[in-house]
N, CA, C and O of each residue as an XYZ file, in Angstrom:
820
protein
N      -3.988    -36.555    -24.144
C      -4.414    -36.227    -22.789
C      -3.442    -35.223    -22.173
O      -2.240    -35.471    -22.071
N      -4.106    -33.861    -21.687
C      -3.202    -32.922    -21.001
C      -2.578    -33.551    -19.656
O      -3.216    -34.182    -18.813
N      -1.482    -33.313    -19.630
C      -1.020    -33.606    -18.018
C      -1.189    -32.682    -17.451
O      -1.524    -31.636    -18.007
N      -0.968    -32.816    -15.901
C      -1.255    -31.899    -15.070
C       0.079    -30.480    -14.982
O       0.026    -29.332    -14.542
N       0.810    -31.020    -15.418
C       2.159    -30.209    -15.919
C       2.124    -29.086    -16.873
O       2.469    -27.910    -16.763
N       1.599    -29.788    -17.865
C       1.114    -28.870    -18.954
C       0.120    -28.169    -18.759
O       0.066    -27.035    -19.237
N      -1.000    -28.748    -17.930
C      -2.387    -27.658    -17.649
C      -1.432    -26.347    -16.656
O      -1.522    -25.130    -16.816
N      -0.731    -26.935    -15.848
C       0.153    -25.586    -15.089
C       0.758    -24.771    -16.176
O       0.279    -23.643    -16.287
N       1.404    -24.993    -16.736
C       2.377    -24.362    -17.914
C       0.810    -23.658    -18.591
O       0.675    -22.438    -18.492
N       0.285    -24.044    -18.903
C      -0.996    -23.236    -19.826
C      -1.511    -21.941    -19.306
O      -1.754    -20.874    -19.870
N      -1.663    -22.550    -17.397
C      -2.175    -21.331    -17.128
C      -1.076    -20.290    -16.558
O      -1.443    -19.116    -16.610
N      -0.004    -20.487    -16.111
C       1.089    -19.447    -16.127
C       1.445    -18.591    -17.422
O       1.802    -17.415    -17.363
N       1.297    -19.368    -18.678
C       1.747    -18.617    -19.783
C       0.251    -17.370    -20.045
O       0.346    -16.158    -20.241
N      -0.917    -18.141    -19.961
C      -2.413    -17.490    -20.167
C      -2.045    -16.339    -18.839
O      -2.848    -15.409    -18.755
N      -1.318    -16.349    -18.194
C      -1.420    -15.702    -16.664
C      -0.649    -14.753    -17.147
O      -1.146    -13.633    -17.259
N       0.903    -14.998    -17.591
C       1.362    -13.841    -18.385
C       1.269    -12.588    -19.367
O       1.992    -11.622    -19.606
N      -0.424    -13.234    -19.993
C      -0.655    -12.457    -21.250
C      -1.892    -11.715    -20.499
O      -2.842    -11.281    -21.150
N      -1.830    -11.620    -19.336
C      -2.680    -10.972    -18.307
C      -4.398    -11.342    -18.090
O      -5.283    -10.493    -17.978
N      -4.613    -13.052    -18.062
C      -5.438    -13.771    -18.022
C      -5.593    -13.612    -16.072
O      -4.824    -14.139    -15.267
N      -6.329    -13.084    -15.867
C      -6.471    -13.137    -14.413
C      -7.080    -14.439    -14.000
O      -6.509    -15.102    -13.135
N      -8.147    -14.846    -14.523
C      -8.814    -16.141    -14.112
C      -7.782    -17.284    -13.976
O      -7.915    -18.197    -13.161
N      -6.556    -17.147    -14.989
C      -5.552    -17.937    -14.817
C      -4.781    -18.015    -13.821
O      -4.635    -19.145    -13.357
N      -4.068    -16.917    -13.190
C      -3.624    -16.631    -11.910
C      -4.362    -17.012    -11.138
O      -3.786    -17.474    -10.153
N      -5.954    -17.068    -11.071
C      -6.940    -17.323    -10.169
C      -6.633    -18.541     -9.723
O      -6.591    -18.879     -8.540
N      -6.399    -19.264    -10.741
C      -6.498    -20.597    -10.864
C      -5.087    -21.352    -10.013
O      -5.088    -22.279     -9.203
N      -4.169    -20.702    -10.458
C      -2.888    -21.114     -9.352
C      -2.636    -20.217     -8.597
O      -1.421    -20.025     -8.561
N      -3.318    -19.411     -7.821
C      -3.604    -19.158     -6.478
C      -4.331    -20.173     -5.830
O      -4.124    -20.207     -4.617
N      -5.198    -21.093     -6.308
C      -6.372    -21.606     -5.487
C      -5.248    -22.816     -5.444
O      -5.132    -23.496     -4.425
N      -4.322    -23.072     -6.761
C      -3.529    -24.044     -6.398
C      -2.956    -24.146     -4.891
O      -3.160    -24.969     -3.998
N      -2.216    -23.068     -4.957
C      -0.617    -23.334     -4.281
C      -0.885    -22.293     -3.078
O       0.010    -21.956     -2.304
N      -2.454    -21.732     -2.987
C      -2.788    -20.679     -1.568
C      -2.399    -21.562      0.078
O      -1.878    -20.958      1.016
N      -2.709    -22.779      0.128
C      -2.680    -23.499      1.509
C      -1.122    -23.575      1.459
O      -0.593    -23.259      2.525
N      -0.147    -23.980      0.299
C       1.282    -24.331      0.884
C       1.934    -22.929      1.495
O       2.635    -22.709      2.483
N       1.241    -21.870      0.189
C       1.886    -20.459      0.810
C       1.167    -19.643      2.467
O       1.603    -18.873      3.322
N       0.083    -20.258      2.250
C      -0.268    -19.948      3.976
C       0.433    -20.686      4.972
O       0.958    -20.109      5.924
N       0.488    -22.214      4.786
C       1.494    -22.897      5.516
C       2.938    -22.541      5.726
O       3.472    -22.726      6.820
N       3.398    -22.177      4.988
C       5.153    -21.556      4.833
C       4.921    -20.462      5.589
O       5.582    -20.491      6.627
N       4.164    -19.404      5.457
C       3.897    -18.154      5.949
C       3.869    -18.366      7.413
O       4.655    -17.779      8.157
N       3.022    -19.153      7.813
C       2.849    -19.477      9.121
C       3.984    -20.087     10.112
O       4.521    -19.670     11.138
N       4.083    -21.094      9.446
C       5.338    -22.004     10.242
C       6.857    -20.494     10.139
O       7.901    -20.539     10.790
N       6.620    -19.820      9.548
C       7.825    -18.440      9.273
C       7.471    -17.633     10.420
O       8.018    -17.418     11.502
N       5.981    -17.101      9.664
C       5.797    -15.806     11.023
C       5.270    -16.192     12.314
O       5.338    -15.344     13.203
N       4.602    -17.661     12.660
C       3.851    -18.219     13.875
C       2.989    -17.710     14.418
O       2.873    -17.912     15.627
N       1.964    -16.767     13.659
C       0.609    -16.421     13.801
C      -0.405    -16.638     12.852
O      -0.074    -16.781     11.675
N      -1.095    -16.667     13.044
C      -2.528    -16.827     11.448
C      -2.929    -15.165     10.726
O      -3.537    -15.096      9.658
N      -2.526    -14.037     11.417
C      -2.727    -12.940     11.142
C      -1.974    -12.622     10.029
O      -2.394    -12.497      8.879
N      -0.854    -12.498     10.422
C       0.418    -12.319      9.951
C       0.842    -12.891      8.896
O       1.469    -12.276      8.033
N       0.444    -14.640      8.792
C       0.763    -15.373      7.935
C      -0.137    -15.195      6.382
O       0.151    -15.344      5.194
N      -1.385    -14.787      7.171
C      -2.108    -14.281      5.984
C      -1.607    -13.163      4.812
O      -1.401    -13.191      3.599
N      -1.542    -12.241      5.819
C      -1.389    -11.315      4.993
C       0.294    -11.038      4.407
O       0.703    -10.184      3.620
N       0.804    -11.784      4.908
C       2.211    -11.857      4.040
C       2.217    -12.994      2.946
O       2.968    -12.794      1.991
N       1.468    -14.180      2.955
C       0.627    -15.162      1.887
C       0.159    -14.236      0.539
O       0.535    -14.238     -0.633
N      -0.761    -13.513      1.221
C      -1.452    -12.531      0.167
C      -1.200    -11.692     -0.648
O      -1.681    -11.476     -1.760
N       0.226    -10.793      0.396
C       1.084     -9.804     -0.310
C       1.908    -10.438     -1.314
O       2.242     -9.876     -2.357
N       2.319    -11.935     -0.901
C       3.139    -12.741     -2.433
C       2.399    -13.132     -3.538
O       2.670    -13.285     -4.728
N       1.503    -13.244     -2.934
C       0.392    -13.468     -4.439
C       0.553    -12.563     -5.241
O       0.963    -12.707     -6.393
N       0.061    -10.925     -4.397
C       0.245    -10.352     -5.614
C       1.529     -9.856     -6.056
O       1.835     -9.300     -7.111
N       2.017    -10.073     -5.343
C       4.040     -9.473     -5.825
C       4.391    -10.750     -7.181
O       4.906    -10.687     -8.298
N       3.860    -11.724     -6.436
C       3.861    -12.528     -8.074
C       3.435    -12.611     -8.762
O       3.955    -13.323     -9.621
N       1.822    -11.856     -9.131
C       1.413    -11.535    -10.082
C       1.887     -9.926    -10.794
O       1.607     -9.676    -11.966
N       2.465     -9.142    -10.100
C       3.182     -8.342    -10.548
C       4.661     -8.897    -11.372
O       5.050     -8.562    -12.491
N       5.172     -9.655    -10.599
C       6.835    -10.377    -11.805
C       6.294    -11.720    -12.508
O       6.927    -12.776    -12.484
N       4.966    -11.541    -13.177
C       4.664    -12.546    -13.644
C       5.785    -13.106    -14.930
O       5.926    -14.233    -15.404
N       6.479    -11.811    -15.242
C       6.960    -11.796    -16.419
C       8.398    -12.478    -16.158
O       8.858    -13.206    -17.037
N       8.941    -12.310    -15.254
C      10.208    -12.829    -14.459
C      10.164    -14.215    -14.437
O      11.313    -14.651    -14.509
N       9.309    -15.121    -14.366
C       9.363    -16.319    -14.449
C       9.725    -17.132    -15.695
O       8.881    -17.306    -16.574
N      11.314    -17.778    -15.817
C      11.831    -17.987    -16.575
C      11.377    -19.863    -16.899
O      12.002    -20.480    -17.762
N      10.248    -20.549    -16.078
C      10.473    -21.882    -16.146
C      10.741    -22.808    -14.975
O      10.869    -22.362    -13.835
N      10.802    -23.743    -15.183
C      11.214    -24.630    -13.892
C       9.993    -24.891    -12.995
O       8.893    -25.206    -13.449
N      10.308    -24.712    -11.486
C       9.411    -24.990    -10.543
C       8.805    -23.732    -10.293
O       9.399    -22.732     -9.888
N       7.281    -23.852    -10.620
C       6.423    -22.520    -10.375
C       6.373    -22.444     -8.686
O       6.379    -21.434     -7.983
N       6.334    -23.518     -8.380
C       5.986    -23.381     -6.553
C       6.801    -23.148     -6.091
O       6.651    -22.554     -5.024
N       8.227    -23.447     -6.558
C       9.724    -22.809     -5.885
C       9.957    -22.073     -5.620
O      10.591    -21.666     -4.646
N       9.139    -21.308     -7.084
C       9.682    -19.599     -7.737
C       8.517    -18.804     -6.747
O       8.763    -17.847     -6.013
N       7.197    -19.461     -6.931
C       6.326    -18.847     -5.765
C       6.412    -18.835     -4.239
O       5.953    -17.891     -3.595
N       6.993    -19.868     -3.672
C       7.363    -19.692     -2.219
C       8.759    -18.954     -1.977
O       9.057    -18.478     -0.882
N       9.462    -18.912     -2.932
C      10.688    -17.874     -2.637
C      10.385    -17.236     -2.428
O      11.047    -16.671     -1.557
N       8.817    -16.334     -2.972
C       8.620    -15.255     -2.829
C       7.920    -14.969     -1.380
O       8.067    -13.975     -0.668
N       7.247    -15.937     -1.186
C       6.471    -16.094      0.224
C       7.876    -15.658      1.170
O       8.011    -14.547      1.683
N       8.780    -16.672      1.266
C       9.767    -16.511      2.165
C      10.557    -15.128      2.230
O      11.212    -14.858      3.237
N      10.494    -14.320      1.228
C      11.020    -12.392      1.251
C      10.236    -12.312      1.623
O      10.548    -11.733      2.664
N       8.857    -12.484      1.672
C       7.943    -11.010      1.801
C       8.006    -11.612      4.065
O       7.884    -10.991      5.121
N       8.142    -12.399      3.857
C       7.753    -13.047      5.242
C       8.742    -12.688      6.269
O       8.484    -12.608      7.470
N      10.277    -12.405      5.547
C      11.448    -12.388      6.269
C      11.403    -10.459      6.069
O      11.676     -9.785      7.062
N      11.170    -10.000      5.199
C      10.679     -8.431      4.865
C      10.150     -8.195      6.769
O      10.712     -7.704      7.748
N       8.819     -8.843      6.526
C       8.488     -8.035      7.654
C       9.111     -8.779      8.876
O       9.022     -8.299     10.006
N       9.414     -9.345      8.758
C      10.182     -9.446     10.616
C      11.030     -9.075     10.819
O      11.396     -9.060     11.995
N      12.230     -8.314      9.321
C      13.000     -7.266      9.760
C      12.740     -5.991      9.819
O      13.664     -5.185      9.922
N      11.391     -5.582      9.760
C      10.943     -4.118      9.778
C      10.314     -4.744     11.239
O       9.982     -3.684     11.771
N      10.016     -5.612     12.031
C       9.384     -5.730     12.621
C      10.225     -5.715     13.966
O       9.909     -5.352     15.099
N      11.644     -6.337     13.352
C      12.916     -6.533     15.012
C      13.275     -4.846     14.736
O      13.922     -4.395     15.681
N      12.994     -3.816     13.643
C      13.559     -2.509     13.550
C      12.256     -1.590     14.530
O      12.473     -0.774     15.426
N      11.295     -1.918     14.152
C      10.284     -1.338     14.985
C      10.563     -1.885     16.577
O      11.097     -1.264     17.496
N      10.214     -2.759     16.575
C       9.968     -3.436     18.214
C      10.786     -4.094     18.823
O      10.536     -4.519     19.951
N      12.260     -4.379     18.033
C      13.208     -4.953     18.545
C      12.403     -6.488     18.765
O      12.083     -6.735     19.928
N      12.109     -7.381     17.855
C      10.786     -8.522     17.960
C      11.777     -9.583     17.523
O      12.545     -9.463     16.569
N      11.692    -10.472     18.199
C      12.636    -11.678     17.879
C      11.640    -12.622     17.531
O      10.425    -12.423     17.535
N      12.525    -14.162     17.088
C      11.863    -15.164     16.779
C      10.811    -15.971     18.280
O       9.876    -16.692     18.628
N      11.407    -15.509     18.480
C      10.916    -16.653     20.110
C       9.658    -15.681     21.233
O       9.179    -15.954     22.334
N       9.527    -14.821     20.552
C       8.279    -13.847     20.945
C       7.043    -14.310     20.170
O       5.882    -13.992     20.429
N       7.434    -15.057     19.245
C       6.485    -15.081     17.831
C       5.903    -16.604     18.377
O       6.746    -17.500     18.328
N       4.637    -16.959     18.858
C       3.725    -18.194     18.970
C       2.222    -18.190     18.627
O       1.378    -17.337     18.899
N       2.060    -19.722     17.750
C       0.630    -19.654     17.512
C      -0.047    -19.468     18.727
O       0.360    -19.647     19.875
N      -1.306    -19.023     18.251
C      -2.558    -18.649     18.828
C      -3.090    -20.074     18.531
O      -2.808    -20.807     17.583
N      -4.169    -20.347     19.869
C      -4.512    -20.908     20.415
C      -5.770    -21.717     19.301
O      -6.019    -22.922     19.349
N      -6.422    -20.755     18.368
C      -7.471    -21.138     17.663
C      -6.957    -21.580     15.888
O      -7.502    -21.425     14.796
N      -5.633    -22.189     16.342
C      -4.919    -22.784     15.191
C      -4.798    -23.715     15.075
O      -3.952    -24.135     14.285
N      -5.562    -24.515     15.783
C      -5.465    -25.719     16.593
C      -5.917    -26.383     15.337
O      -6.641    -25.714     14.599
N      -5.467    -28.110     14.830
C      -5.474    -28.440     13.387
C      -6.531    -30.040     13.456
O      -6.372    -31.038     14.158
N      -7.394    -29.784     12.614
C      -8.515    -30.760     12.424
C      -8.106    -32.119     13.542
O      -6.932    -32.404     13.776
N      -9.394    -32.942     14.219
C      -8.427    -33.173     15.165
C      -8.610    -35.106     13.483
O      -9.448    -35.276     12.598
N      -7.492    -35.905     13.860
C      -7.332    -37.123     12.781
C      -7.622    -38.376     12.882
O      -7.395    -39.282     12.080
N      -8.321    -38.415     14.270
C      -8.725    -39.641     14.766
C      -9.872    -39.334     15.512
O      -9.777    -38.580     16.480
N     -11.045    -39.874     15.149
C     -12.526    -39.515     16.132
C     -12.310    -40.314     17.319
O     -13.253    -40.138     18.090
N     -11.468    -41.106     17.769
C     -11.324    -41.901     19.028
C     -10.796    -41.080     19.801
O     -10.878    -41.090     21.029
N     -10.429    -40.592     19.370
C      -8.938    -39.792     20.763
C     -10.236    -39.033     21.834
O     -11.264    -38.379     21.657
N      -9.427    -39.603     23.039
C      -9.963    -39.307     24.223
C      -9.548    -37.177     24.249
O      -8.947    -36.363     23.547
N     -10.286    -37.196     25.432
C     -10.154    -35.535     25.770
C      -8.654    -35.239     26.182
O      -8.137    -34.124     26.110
N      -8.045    -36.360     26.611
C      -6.654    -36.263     27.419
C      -6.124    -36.169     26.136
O      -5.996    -34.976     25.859
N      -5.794    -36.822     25.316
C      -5.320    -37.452     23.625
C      -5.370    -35.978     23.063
O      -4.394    -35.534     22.459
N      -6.397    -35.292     23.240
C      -6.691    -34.325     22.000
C      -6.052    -33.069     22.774
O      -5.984    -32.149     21.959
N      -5.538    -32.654     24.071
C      -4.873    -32.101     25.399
C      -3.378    -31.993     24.795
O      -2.616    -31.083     24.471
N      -3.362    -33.501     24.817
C      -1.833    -33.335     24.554
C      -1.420    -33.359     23.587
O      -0.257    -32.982     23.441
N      -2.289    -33.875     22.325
C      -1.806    -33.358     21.011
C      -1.254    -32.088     20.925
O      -0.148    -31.783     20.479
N      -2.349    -31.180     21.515
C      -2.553    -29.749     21.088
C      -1.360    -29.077     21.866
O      -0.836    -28.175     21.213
N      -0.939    -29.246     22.808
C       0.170    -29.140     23.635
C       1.486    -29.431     22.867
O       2.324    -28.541     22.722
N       1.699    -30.928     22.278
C       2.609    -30.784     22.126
C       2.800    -30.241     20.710
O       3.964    -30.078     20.346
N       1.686    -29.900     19.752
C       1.927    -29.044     18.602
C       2.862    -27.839     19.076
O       3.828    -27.310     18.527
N       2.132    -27.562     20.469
C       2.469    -25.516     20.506
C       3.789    -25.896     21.002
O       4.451    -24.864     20.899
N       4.616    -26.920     21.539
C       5.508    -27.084     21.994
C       6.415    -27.341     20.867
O       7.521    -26.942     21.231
N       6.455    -27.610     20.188
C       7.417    -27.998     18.442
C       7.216    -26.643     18.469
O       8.058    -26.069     19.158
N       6.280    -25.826     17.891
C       5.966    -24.599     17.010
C       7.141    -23.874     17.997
O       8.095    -23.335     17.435
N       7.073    -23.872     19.207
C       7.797    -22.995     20.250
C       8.689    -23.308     19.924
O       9.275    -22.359     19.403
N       9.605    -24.739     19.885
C      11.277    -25.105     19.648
C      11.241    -24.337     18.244
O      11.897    -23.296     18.221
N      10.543    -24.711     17.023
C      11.289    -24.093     15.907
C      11.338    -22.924     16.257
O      12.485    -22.491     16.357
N      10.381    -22.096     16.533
C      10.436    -20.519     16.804
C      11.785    -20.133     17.413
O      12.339    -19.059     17.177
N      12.207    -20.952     18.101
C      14.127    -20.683     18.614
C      14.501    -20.844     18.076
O      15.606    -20.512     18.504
N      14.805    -21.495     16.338
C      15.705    -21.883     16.111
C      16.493    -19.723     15.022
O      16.024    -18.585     14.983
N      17.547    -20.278     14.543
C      17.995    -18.399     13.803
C      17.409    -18.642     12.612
O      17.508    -19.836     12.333
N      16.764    -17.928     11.682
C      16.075    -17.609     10.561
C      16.705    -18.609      9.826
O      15.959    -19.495      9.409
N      17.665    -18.675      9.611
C      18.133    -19.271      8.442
C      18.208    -21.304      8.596
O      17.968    -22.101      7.689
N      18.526    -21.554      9.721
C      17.926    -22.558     10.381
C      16.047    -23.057     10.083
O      15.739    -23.990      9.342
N      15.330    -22.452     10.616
C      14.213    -22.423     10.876
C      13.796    -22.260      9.156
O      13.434    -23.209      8.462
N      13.875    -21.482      8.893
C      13.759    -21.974      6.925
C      13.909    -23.128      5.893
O      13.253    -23.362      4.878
N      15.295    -23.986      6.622
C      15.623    -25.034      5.836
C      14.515    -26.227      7.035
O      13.542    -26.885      6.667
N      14.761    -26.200      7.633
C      13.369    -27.126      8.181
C      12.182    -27.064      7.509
O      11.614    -27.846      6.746
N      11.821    -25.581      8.100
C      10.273    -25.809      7.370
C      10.774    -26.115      5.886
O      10.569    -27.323      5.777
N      11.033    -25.901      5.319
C      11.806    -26.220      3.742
C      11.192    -27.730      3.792
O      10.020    -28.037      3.576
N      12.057    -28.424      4.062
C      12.234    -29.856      4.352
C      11.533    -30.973      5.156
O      11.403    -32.139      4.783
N      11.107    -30.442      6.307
C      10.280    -31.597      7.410
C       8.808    -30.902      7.261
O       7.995    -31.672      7.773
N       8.388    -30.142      6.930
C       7.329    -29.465      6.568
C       6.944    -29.382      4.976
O       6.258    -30.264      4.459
N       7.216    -28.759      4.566
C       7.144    -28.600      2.628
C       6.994    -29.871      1.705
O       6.207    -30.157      0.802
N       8.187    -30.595      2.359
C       8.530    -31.624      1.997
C       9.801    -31.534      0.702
O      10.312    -32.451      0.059
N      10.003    -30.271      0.655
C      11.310    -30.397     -0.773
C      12.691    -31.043     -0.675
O      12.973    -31.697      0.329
N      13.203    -30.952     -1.260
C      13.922    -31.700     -1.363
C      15.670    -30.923     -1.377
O      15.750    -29.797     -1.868
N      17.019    -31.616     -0.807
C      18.111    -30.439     -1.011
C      18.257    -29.519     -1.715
O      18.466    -28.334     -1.454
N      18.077    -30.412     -3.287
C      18.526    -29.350     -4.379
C      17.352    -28.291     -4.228
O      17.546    -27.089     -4.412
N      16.166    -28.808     -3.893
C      15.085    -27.500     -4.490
C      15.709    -26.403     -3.232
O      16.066    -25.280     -3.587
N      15.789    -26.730     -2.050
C      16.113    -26.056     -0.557
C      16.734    -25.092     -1.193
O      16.205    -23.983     -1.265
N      17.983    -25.348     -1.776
C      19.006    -25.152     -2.076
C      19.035    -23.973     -3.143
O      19.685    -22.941     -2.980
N      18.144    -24.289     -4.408
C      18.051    -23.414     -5.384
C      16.722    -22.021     -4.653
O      16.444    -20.973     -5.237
N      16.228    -22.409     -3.502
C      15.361    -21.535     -2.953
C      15.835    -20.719     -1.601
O      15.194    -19.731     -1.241
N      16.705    -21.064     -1.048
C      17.522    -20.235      0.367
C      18.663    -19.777     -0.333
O      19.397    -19.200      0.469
N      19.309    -19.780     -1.895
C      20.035    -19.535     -2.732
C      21.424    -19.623     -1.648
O      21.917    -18.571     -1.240
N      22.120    -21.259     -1.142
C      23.097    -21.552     -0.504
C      23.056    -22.698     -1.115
O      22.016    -23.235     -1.496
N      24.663    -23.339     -1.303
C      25.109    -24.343     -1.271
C      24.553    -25.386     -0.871
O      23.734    -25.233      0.035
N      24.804    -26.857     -1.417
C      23.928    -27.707     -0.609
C      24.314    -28.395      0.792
O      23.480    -28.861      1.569
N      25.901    -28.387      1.026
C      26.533    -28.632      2.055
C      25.502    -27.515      3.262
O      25.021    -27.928      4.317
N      25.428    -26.692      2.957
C      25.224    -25.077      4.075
C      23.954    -25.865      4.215
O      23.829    -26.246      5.379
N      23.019    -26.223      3.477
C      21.928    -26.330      3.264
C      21.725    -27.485      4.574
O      21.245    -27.197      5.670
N      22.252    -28.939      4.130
C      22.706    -29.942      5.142
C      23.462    -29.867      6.107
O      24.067    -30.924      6.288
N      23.764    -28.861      7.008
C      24.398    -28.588      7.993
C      23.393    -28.060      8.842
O      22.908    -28.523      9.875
N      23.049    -26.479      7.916
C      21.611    -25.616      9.025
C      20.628    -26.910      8.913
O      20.038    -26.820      9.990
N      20.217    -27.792      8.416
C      19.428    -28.706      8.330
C      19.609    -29.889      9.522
O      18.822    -30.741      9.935
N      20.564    -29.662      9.775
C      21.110    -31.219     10.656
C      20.976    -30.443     11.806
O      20.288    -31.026     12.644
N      21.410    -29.246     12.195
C      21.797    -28.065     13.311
C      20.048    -27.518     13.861
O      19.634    -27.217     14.981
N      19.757    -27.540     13.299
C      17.883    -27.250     13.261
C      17.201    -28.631     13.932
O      16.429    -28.753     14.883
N      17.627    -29.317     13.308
C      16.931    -30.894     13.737
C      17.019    -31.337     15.087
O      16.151    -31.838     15.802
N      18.440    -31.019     15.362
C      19.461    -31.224     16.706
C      18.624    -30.213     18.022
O      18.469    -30.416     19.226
N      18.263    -29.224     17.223
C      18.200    -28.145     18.307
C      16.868    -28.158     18.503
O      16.342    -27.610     19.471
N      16.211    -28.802     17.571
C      14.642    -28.933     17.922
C      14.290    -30.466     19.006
O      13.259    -30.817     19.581
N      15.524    -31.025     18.934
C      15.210    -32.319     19.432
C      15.621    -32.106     21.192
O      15.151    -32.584     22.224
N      16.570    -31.281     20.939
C      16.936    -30.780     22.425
C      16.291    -30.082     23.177
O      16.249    -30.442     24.353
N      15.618    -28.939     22.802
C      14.381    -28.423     23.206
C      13.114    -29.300     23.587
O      12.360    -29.147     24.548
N      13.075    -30.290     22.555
C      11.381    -31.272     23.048
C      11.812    -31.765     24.539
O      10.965    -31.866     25.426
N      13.480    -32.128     24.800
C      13.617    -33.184     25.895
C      12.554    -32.522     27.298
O      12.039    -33.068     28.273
N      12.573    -30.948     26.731
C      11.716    -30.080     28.567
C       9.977    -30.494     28.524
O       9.203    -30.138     29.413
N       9.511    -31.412     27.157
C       8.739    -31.710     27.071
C       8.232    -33.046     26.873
O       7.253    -33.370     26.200
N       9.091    -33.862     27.604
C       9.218    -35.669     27.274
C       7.958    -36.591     27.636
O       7.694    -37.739     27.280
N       7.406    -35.869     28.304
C       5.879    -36.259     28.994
C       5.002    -36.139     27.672
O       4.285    -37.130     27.535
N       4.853    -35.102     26.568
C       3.694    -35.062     25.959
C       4.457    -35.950     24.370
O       3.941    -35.916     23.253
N       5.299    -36.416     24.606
C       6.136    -36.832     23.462
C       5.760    -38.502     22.817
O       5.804    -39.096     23.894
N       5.584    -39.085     22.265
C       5.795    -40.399     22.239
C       5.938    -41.682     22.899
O       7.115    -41.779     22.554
N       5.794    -42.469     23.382
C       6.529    -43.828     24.732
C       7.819    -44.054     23.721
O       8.888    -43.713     24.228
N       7.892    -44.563     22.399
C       9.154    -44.253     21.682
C      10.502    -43.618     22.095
O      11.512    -43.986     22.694
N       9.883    -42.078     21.279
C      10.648    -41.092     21.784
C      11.157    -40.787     23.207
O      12.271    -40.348     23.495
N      10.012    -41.138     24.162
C      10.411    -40.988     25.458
C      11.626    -41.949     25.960
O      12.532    -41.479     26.648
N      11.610    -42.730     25.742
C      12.133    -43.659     26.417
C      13.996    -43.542     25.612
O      15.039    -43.770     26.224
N      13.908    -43.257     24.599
C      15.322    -42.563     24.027
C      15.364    -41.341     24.786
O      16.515    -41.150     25.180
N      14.675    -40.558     25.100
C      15.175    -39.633     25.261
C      15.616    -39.660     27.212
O      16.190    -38.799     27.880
N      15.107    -40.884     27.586
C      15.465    -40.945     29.502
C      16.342    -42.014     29.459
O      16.812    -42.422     30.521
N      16.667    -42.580     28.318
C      18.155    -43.315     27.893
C      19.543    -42.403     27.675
O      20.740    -42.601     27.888
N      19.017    -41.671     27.318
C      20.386    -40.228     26.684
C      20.782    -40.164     28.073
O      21.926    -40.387     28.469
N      19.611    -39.791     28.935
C      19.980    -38.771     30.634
C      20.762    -40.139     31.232
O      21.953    -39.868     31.383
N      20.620    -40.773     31.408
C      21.006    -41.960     32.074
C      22.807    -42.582     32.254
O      23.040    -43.631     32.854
C-alpha cells in the first residue's frame, strides 16, 4: 500500500522529469496553505493571489533544486520571498508599510456555527479585522514567525529551517509577536472573549 508520503515523493520526482500533471497535482495540494501564508503576509486577497501564483511557478522553475525533506517547507519559503519581494519594491515605490496593509471586507471566512445570531456574526467579523490589524503592526520578521506558528501550525525547528534563524531568535520574535498582539487586542476587549476579557480588566486593575 502506497503512503501518502510516497505518492508525494512520486509526484515531485514525475514533476522533475517535467510531468506537468504532476506539479498539477501538488499545486492543488498545497494552493490554500500558500494562499493563506500569502495573505496573512500581504493582508489583501489581490495581492495574496498573485504572489501565491508567482511561487508556484518560481517553483516549478527550481524544480530541480529540491534536494528532499519537507516539500511544503521548501514551497512556502518560497511563498514567503516572493511575498516579502514585493513589499520591498512596494515600501521603494510608495514608501508602504505594514500597517497600511488590511483585509478587505469580502474576506470575511465561512461563517462555523448556523446559530450565531446577527450580533455573533458582527463581532466575529470585527474582531477577525481587529487581530489581522494587530499582526499587520507587528516588523516583518515578527509577523512571519507567527503566522509560521499560530497560523501554519509548524513547528520551531521547521520555523527555523524556513526564516533561516536560530531557534532561540526564532522563540524570542515568537514570544515578542505574541506579546504585542495581545497588547494591541486590550483597545479591543469588548469584541474579545468573557475569558479573555476579564484577564485582560484584571491586568488594568
Amino acid at each position: 500500500m502506497v503512503s501518502m508520503v510516497d505518492d508525494e515523493q512520486f509526484l515531485i520526482t514525475a514533476a522533475q522529469r517535467g510531468d506537468l500533471d504532476s506539479f498539477n497535482a501538488l499545486v492543488l495540494k498545497y494552493q490554500n496553505a500558500a494562499f493563506t501564508l500569502a495573505y496573512r503576509i500581504m493582508g489583501e486577497t489581490s495581492s495574496a493571489n498573485d504572489a501565491a501564483q508567482e511561487a508556484m511557478i518560481t517553483a516549478y522553475r527550481r524544480l530541480s533544486t529540491f534536494r528532499g525533506g519537507s516539500f511544503k517547507a521548501w514551497l512556502m519559503r518560497i511563498v514567503t520571498n516572493r511575498c516579502y519581494d514585493e513589499l520591498r519594491k512596494r515600501k521603494r515605490q510608495r514608501q508602504t508599510t505594514f500597517t497600511d496593509l488590511t483585509p478587505d471586507d469580502a474576506d470575511e471566512p465561512p461563517l462555523a456555527d448556523e446559530t450565531d445570531t446577527p450580533e455573533d456574526i458582527v463581532q466575529a467579523r470585527e474582531l477577525q479585522r481587529a487581530v489581522q490589524r494587530c499582526i499587520d503592526r507587528l516588523n516583518p520578521d515578527q509577523k512571519l514567525v507567527l503566522v509560521l506558528c499560530d497560523i501554519d501550525g509548524l513547528d520551531y525547528d521547521e520555523i527555523s529551517g524556513q526564516v533561516g534563524a536560530a531557534l532561540g531568535t526564532v522563540k524570542s520574535r515568537l514570544s515578542r509577536a505574541r506579546a504585542a498582539v495581545r497588547d494591541c487586542l486590550t483597545s479591543v476587549r469588548e469584541l474579545l472573549p468573557a475569558a479573555y476579557r476579564l484577564i485582560s480588566e484584571q491586568t488594568d486593575t
